[in-house]
C-alpha positions in Angstrom: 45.3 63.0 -16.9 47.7 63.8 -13.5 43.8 63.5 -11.7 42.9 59.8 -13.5 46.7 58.9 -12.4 46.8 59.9 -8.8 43.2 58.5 -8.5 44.0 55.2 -10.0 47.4 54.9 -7.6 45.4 55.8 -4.5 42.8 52.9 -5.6 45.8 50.4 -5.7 47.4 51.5 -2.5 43.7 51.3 -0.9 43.1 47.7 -2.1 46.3 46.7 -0.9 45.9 47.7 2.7 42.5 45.8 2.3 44.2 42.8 1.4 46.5 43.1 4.2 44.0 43.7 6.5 42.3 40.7 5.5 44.7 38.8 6.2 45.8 39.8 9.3 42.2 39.2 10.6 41.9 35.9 8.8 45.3 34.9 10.8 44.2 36.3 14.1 40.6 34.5 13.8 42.1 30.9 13.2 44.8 31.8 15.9 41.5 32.4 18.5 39.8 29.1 17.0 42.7 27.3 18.4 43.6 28.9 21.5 39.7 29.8 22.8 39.6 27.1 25.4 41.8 29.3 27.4 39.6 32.4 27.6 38.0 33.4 31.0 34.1 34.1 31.0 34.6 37.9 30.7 36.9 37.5 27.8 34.7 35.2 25.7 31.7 38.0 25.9 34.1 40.6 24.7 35.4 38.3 22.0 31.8 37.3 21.1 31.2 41.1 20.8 34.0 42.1 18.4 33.3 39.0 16.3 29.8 40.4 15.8 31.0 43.9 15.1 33.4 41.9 12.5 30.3 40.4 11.0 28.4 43.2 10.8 31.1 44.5 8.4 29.9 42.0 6.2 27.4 43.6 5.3 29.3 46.1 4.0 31.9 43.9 2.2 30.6 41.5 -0.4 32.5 38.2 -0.4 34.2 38.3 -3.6 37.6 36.3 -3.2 37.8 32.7 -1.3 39.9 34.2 1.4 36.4 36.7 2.3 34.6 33.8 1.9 36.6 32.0 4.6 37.0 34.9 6.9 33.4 34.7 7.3 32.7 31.1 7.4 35.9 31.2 10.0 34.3 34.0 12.1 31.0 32.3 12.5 32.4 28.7 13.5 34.4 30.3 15.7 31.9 33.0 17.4 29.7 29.8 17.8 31.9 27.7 19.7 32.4 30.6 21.8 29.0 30.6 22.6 28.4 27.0 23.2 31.2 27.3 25.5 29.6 30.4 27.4 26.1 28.3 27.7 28.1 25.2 29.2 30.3 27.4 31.5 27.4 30.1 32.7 24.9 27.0 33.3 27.8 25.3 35.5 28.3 28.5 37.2 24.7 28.7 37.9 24.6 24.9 39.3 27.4 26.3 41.5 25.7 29.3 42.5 22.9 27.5 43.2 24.6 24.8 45.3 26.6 27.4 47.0 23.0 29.1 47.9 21.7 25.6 49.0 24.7 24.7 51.4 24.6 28.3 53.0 20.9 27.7 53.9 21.3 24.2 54.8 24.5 25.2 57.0 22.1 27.7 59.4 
């Protein structure tokens, strides 16, 4: 019986800690959704390679409760927009690049 008990409590504390953790990303994701306009190049790759270790968790973790459901949903707009963003800005870095290549050869 002591076994069953100790087990049981452990499963409780466990799912709590999930639930908090959830939470915590959930926040933390919506915070990024709003405030990813002022992220350099070099921080929007490493963002948009944690948000795909994230979803690769999901994998792992059926969506069961609404708040999973719009972790996910949250993670995926969000790593999206982050890549649009990267597209724009590394194809106006390009057209600068370029530029910058065309004025140094026009210049000699």
């Amino acid at each position: 019986m002591e076994g069953n008990k100790l087990v049981s409590k452990i499963s409780n504390l466990v799912e709590e800690d999930r639930i908090v953790a959830l939470r915590e990303v959930l926040v933390r994701v919506n915070e990024l959704r709003e405030h990813f306009g002022f992220l350099s190049f070099g921080e929007m790759v490493e963002l948009v390679s944690a948000l795909n270790k994230l979803e690769k968790c999901k994998e792992m973790v059926a969506a069961t409760t609404e708040k999973q459901r719009l972790l996910w949903d949250l993670v995926s707009e969000v790593k999206e927009k982050i890549e649009k963003m990267m597209f724009r800005e590394e194809g106006t870095m390009m057209s600068a690049h370029k530029a910058t290549k065309s004025y140094r050869f026009c210049s000699r």
